[in-house]
Legacy VTK file of the C-alpha trace (Angstrom):
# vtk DataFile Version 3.0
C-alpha trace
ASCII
DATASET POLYDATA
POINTS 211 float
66.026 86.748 130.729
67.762 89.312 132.890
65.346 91.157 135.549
65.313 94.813 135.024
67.567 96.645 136.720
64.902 99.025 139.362
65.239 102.628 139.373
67.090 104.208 141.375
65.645 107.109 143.871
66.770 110.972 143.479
68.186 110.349 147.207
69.962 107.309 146.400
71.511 109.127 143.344
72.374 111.982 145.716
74.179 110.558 148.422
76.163 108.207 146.056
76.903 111.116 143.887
78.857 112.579 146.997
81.759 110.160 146.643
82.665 113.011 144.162
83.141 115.833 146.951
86.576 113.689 147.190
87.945 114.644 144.472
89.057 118.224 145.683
91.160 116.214 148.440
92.642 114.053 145.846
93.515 117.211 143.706
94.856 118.687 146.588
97.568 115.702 147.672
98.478 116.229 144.073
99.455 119.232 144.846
101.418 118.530 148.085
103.197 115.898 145.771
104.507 118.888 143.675
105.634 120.594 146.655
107.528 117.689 147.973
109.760 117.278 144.391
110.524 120.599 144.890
111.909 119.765 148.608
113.537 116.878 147.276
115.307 119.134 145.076
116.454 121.432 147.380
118.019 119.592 149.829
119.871 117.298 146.379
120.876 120.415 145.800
122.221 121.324 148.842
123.816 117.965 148.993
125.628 118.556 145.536
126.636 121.658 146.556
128.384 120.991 149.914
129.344 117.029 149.382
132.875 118.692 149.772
132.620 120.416 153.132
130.713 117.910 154.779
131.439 114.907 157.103
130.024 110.935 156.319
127.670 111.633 158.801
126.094 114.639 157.703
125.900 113.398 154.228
124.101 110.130 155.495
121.546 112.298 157.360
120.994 114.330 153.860
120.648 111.238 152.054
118.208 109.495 154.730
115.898 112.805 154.257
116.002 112.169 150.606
114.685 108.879 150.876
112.141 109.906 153.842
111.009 112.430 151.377
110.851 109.657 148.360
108.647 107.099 150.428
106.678 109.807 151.806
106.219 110.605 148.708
105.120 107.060 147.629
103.008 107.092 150.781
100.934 110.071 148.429
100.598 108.143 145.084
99.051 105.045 146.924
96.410 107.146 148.619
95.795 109.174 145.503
95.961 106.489 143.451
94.175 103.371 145.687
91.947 105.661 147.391
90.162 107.547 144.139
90.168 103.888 143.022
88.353 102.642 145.868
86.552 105.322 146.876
85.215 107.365 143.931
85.577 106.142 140.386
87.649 103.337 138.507
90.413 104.764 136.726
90.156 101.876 134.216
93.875 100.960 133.845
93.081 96.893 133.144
95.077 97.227 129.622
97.708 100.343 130.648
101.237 99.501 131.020
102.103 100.940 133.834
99.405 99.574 136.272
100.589 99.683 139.605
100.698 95.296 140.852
98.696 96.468 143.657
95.804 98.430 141.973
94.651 95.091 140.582
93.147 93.641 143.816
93.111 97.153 145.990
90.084 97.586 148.589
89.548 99.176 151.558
91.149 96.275 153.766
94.420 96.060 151.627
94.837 100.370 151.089
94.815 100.001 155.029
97.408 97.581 155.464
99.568 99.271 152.822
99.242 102.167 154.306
100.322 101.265 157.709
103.067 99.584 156.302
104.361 102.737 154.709
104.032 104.842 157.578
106.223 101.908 159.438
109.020 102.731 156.626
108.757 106.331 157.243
108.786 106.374 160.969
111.851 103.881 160.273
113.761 106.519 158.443
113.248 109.139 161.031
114.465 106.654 163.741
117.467 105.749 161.997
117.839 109.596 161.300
117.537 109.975 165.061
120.279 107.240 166.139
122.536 108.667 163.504
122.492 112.120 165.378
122.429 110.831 168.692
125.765 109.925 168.715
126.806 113.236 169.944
123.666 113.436 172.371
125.520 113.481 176.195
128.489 116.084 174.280
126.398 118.616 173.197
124.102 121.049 175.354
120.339 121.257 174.536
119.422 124.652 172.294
116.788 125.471 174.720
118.993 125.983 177.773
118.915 128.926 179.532
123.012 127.701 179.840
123.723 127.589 176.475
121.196 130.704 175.451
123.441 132.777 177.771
126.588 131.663 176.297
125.800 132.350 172.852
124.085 135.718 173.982
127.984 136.783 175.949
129.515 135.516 172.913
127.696 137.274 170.249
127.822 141.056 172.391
131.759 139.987 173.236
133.271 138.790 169.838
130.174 139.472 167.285
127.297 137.904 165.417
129.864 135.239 163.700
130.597 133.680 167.292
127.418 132.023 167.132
128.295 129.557 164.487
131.148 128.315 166.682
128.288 126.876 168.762
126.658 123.594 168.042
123.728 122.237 170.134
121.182 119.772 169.745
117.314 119.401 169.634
116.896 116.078 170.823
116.875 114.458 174.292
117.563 110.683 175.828
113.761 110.745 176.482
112.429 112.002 173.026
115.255 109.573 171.600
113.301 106.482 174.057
109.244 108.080 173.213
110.321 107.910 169.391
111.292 104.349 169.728
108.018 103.771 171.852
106.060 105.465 169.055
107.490 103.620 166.337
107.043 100.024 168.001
103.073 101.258 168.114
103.525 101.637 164.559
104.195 98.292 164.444
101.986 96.555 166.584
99.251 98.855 165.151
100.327 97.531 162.069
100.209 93.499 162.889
96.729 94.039 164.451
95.066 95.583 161.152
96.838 92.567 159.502
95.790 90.118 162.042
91.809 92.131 161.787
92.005 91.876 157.976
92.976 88.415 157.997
90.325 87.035 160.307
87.376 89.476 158.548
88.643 88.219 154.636
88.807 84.515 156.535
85.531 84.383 158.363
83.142 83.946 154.598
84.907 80.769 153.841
84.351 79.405 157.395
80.517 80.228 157.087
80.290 78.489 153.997
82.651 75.609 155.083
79.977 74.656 157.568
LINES 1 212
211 0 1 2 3 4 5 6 7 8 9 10 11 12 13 14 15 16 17 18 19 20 21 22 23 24 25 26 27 28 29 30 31 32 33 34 35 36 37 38 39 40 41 42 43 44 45 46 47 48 49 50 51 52 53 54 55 56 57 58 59 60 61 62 63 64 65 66 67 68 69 70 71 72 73 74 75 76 77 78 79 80 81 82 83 84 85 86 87 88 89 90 91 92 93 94 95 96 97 98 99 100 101 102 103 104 105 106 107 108 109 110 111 112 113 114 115 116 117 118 119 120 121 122 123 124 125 126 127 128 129 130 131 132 133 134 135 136 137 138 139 140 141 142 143 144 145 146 147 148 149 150 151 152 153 154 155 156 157 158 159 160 161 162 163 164 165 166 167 168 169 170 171 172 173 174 175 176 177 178 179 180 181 182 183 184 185 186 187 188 189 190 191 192 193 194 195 196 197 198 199 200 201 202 203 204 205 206 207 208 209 210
């Protein structure tokens, strides 16, 4: 005979009721989700419309923000997904078709490690977006130089406002090039030591019980 379940107190019910004050955030990443289809659209349709006029290189940059924007994008359907699963309610998808592999064992640890692992892949794209552009790094002056904002400023009064498209300049600098390789190497270890923390916290109940 099963004991009976005991009741459970008004403050109990309250405070695990809250999980549901979640749900507004989860609504709301649904919501940047729309707004990043829409960017992916615009810039594929930017990249449609000017395949013709552009160089290899600026078409690979196009097409690495396409797929930055598509795994930041899958970035927001596993916290949507795996955190309203973890966090608030089950979503009951045992017998749907189109159950996500990983929804079947998600928790806290494993959302964690996924996630980190995503943000790896992003940071990834914007590093390979970074040596891509680079290449023209020492031949190009920095926008923000009082140099270069002079130029353009004689230029413009001198010829018009269409001299300033004859100028090209970049945003990016040896040392932000060497701080976003920095950064994304923390990414990484980051990454191995949530592993390496999951692994020894999922590893430590059967060496309790072993003994």
């Amino acid at each position: 005979m099963s004991p009976t379940p005991r009741p459970i107190s008004p403050l109990s019910s309250l405070i695990f009721a809250s999980r549901w004050l979640q749900l507004p955030l989860y609504l709301g990443l649904i919501l940047a989700q729309c707004v990043y289809v829409f960017l992916f659209g615009k810039e594929l349709w930017h990249l449609l419309h000017k395949a013709n006029t552009m160089g290899e290189q600026e078409i690979m940059l196009l097409v690495l923000g396409l797929i930055d924007v598509v795994m930041i994008s899958n970035l927001l359907v596993m916290v949507i997904v795996g955190g309203y699963e973890t966090f608030v309610s089950r979503l009951r998808l045992e017998n749907h078709p189109d159950q996500p592999e990983w929804l079947s064992h998600v928790n806290a640890s494993v959302l964690k490690v996924k996630l980190a692992l995503s943000i790896i892949g992003i940071s990834s794209i914007h590093l390979l977006k970074t040596f891509i552009a680079s290449g023209n790094l020492d031949g190009l002056p920095l926008c923000s130089s009082p140099d270069y904002i002079l130029a353009v400023q004689t230029a413009i009064k001198t010829i018009g406002p269409s001299a300033e498209a004859a100028f090209k300049c970049t945003t990016m600098t040896s040392t932000g090039v060497m701080w976003q390789t920095i950064i994304h190497c923390a990414f990484i270890l980051s990454a191995i030591g949530i592993a390496y923390t999951d692994k020894l916290m999922s590893g430590t109940p059967s060496k309790a019980s072993a003994h």
